[in-house]
C-alpha positions as CSV (number, residue, x, y, z in Angstrom):
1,X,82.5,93.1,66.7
2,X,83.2,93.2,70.5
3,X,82.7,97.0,70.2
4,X,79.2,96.6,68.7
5,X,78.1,94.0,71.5
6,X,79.5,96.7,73.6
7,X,77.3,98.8,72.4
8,X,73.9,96.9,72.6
9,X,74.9,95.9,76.6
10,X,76.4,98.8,78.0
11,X,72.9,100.5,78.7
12,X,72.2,97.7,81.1
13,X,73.9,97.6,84.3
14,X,74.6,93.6,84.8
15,X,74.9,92.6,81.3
16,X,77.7,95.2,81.0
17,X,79.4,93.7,84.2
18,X,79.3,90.8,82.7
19,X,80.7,91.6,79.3
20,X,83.5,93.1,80.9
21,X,84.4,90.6,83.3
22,X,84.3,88.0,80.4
23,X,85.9,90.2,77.7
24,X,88.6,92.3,79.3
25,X,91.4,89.9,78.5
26,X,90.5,89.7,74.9
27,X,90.7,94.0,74.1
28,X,91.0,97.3,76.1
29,X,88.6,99.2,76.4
30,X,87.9,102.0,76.9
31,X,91.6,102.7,76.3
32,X,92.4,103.1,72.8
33,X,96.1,102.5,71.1
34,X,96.2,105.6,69.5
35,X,99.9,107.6,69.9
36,X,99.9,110.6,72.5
37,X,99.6,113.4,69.8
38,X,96.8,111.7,67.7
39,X,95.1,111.3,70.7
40,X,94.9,114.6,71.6
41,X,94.0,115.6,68.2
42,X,91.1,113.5,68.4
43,X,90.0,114.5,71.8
44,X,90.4,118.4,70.4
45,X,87.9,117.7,67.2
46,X,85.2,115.5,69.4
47,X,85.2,118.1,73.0
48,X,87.1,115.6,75.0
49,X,90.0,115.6,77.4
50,X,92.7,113.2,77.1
51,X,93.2,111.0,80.1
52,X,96.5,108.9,80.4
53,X,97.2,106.4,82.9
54,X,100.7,105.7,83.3
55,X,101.3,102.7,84.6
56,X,104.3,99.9,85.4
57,X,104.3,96.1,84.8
58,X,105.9,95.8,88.2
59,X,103.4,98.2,89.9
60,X,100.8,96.2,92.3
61,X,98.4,98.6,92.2
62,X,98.1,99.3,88.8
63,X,97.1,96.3,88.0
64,X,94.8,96.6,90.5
65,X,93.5,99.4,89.0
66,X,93.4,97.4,86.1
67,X,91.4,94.2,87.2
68,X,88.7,96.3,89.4
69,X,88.3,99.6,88.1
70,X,89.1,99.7,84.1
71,X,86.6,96.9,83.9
72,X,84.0,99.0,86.2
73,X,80.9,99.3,83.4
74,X,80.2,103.2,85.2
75,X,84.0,104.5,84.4
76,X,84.1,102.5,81.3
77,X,81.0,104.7,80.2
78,X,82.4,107.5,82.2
79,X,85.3,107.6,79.9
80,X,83.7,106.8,76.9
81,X,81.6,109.9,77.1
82,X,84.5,112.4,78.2
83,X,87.8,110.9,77.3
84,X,90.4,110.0,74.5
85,X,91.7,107.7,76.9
86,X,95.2,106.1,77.0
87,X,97.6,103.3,79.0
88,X,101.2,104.3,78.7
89,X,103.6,101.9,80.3
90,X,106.2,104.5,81.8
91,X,109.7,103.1,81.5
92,X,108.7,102.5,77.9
93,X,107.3,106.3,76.9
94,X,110.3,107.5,79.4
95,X,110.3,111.5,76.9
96,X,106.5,111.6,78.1
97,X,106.7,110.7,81.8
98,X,109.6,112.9,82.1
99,X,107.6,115.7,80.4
100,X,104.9,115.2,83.1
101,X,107.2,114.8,85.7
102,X,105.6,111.4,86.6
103,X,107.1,109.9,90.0
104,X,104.7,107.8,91.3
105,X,102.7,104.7,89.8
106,X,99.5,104.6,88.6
107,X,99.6,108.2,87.9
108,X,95.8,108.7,86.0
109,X,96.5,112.4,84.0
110,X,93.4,114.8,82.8
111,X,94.8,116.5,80.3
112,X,93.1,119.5,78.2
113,X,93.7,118.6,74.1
114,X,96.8,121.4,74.1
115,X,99.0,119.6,76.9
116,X,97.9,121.3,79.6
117,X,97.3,119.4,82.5
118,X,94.0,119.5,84.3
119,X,94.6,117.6,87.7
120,X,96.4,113.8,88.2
121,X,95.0,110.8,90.5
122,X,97.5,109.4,92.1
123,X,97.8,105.8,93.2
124,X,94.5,103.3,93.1
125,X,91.4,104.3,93.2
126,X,88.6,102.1,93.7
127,X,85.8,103.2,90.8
128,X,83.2,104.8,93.2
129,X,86.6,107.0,94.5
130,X,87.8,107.7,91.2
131,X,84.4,108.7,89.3
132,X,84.1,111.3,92.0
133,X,87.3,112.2,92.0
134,X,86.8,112.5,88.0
135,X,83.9,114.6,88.3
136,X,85.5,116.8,91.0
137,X,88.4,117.5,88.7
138,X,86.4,118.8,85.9
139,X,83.9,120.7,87.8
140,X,87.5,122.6,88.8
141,X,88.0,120.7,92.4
142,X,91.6,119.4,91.6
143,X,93.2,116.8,94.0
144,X,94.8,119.9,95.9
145,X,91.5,121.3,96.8
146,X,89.9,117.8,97.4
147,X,92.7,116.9,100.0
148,X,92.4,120.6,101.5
149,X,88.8,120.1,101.8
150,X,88.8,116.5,103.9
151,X,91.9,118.5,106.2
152,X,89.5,120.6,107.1
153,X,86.7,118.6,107.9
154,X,89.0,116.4,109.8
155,X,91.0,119.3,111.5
156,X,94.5,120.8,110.9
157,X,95.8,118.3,114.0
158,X,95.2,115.4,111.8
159,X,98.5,114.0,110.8
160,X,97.2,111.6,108.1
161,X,95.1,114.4,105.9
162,X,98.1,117.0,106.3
163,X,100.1,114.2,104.9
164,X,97.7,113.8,102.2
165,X,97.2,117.3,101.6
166,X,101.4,117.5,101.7
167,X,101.4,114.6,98.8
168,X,98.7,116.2,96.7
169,X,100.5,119.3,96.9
170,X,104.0,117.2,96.0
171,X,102.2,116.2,92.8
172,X,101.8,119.2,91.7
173,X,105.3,120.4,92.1
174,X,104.3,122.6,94.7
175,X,107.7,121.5,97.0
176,X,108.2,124.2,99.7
177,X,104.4,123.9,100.8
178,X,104.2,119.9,100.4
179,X,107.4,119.9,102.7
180,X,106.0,122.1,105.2
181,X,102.8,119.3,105.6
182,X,105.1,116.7,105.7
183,X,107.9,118.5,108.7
184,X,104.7,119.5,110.5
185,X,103.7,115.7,110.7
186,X,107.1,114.7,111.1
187,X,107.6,117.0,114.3
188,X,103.8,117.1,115.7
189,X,102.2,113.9,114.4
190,X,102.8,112.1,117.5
191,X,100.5,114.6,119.4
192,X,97.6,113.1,117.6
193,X,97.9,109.7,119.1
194,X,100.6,106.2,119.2
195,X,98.7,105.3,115.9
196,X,100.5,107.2,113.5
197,X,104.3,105.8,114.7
198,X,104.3,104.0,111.7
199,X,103.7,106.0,109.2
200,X,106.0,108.7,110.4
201,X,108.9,106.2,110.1
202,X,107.7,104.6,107.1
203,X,105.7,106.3,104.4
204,X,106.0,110.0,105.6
205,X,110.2,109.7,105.7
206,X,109.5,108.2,102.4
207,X,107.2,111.0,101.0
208,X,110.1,113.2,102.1
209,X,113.2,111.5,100.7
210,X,111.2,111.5,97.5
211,X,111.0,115.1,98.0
212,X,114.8,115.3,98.7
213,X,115.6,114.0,95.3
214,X,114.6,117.5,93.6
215,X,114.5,119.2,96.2
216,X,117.2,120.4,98.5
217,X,115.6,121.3,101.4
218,X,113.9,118.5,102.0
219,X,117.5,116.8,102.1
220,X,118.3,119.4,104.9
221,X,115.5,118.8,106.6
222,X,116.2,115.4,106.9
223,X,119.9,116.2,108.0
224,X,118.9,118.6,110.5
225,X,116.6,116.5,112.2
226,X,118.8,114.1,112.2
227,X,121.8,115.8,113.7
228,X,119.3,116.9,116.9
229,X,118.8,113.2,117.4
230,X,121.8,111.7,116.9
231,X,123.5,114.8,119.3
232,X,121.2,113.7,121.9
233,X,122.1,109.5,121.8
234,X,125.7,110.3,121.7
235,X,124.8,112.3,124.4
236,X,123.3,108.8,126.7
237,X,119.7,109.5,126.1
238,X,117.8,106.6,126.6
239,X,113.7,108.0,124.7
240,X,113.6,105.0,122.8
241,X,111.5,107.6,120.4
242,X,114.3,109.9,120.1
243,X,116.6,106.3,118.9
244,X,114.0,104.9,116.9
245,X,113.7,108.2,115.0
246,X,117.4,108.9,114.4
247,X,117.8,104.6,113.0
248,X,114.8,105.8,110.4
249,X,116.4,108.7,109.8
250,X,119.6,107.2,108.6
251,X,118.1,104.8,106.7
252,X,115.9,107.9,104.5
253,X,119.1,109.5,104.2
254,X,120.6,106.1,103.0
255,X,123.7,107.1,105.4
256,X,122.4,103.6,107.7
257,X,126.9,102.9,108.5
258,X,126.0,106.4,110.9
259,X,124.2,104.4,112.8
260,X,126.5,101.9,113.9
261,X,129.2,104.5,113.9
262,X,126.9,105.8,117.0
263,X,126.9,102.7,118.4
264,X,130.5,102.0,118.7
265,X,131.2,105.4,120.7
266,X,128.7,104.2,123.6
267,X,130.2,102.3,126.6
268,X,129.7,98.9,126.7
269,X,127.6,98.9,129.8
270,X,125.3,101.7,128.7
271,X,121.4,101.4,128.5
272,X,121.6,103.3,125.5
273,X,123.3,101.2,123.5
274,X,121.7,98.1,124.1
275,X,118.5,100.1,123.6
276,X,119.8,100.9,119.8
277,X,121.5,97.6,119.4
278,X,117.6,96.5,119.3
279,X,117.1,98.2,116.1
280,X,120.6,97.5,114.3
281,X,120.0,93.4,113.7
282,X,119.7,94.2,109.9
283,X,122.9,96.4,109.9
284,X,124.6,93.8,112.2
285,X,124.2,90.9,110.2
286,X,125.3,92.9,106.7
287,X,128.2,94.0,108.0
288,X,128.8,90.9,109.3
289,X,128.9,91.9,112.8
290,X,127.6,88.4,114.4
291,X,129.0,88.9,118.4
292,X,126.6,92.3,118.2
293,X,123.8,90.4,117.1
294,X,124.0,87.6,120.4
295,X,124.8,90.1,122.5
296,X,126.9,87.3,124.6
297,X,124.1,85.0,124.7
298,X,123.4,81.6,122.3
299,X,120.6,82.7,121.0
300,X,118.1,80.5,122.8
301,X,117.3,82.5,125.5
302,X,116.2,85.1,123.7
303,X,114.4,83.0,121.2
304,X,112.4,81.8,124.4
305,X,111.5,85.1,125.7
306,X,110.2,85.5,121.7
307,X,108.4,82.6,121.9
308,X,106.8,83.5,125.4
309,X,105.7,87.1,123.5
310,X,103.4,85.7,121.4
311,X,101.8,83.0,123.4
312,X,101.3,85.9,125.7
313,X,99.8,88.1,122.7
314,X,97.7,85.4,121.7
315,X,96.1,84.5,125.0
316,X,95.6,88.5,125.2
317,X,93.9,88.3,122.8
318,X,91.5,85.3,123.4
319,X,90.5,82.6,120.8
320,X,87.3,84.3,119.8
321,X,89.0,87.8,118.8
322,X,88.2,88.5,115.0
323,X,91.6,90.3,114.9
324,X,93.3,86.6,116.5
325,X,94.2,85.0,112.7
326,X,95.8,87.3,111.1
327,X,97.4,88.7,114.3
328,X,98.8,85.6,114.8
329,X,100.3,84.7,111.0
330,X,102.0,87.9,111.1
331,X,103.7,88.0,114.6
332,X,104.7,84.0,114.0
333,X,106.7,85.4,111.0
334,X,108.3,88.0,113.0
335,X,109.1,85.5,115.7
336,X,110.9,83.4,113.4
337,X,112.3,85.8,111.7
338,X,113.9,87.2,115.6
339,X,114.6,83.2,115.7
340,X,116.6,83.0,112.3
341,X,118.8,86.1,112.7
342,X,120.2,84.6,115.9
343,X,120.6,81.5,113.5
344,X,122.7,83.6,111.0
345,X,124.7,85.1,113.8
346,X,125.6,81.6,115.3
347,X,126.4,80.3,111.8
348,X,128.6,83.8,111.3
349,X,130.6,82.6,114.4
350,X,130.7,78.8,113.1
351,X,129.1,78.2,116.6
352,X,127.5,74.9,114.8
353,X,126.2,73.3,117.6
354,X,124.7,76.1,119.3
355,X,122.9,76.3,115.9
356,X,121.5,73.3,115.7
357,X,120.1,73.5,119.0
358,X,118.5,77.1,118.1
359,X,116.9,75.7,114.2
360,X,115.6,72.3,116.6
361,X,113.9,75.2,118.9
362,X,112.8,77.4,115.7
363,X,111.3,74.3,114.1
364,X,109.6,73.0,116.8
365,X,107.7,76.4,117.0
366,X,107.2,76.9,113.1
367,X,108.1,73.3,111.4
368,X,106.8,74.7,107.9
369,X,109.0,74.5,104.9
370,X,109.1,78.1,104.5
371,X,110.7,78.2,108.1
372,X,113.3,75.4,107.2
373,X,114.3,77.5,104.1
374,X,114.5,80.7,106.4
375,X,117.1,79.4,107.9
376,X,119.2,77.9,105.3
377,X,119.0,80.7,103.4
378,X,120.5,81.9,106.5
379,X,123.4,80.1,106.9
380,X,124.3,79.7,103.6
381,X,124.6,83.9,103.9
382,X,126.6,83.2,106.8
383,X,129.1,81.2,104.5
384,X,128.6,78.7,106.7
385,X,128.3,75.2,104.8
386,X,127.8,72.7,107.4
387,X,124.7,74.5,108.7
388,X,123.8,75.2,105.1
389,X,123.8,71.5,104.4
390,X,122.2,70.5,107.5
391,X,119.2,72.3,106.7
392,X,119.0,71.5,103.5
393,X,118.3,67.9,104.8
């Protein structure tokens, strides 16, 4: 019945909005529940393509792609006209994900009636992005071609389209050239501007331990560049670039205990160390390291200086700054977050009082709830049950 009033609305822009927005909950369309095989049978006898998207219940952005774009009336009738299409959830059809070699979630596939695949769309797409990207891929523009296009209109010395054009080529199992867009960001990415720090250390080292996992020498890549860094801060040097990249390094390589082993060789007094001791809270407070953490101070001081930071960021910034909201929820988080592992360390040391004195300064910055459980959660990691207790108050 749904599929007949379907039927009557779809040929009218708002109505089918409507009846989509009202009725997705109640079936699935334009997905149908037929098995892998029969699907593809069907899409053979009616000149179709089969399109699967393989999907997660734990994956934000499919659902994303679920609540915007699989309720679009345009894609709906998109795939209605071209498609036998399907939603597999991975973990469950694990034969058929393997079979694709599916790595990342939502993976969309285009898939010709005999198996073969056509191209995939990786990650969400919002439905303006994916019908072209659709249409591209059957008019023989696969994603490899799309992302070589856009790093050419944007210029080989753009880090962020070589690093799509690397991942597009990573989808389609194309290893050595994917890793040789990724090292090239990884080494010259930094030319192109401050901006893309992040996403070198982040998402990029990420992109190439996935790579790693299969393939070799990305792992060696890794290892290398890692060695050259790590050579160079045993060696005293203080590029807070070069220190930052061999912490991240580590961490990709999941080998994070190097880290620390590099901070133990370095004399106490050396600017080097205190310049990586910056980046080793985390590591400090899992292995339980508390004294590295203070750094022979009570914690205090340096929530103080924290403190002055942002006020100072803030008042950069100026109250009428669009940016000045959310600028200012996300650096109060890290600021108490600087404030709480102090917090831990103190607890660590049973240094109670000094504690105390730290959560009374913490609070009086953040007083929320969220703060107040921050820091019992703290202490209660610490094994420290007076602390625990108090702030559990």
């Amino acid at each position: 019945e749904y599929m007949n009033i379907w039927q009557k609305l779809k040929k009218t822009p708002f109505m089918a909005a409507w009846f989509c927005a009202v009725t997705s909950s109640l079936f699935a369309a334009p997905f149908s529940n037929l098995s892998f095989e029969a699907a593809s049978k069907q899409a053979a006898q009616t000149g179709k393509i089969v399109l699967v998207d393989f999907y997660t219940t734990w994956c934000g952005p499919c659902k994303l792609l679920d609540k915007t774009t699989w309720t679009d009336a345009a894609v709906i009738q998109l795939l209605e006209q071209k498609t036998v299409a399907l939603r597999i959830d991975a973990e469950k059809e694990a034969a058929l994900s393997k079979h694709y070699k599916i790595e990342a979630y939502p993976s969309v596939l285009l898939i010709k009636p005999d198996g073969t695949e056509i191209d995939r769309l990786v990650g969400y797409k919002e439905p303006k992005a994916f019908i072209e990207d659709f249409n591209a891929a059957l008019g023989g523009k696969d994603s490899i071609s799309r992302a070589e296009d856009k790093l050419m209109a944007a210029g080989t010395n753009d880090p962020s389209a070589r690093m799509q054009f690397g991942m597009a080529l990573a989808q389609k199992g194309k290893d050595a050239e994917a890793l040789t867009e990724f090292l090239w960001c990884f080494d010259h990415g930094l030319e192109a501007g401050p901006a893309f720090t992040g996403v070198r250390l982040s998402f990029l080292l990420m992109d190439i331990k996935n790579l790693a996992a299969h393939y070799p020498p990305a792992q060696q890549a890794l290892e290398t560049r890692r060695d050259e860094r790590q050579a160079k801060v045993a060696a005293g040097s203080t590029d807070f670039q070069t220190i930052q990249d061999l912490v991240s390094l580590n961490k990709a390589l999941g080998q994070e205990t190097k880290n620390l082993a590099v901070f133990d060789q370095l004399p106490a007094d050396s600017k080097t160390r205190n310049l990586i001791s910056r980046l080793l809270t985390d590591q400090f407070l899992e292995a339980k390291r508390y004294a590295d953490v203070l750094q022979g101070t009570d914690g205090r001081s340096a929530f103080r200086k924290a403190v002055e930071q942002f006020n100072m960021t803030l008042d950069f910034l100026g109250k009428d700054n669009p940016m000045r909201k959310q600028v200012e929820e996300n650096f109060r988080q890290f600021t108490v977050t600087a404030g709480t592992h102090y917090f831990e360390a103190l607890a660590g040391l049973k240094r109670n009082q000094d504690g105390k004195d730290l959560a009374g300064q913490i609070l009086k910055f953040d007083s929320s709830q969220a703060t107040r459980t921050l820091l019992a959660d703290a202490a209660q990691r610490a094994e420290n049950a007076e602390l625990t207790q108090y702030m559990r108050q």
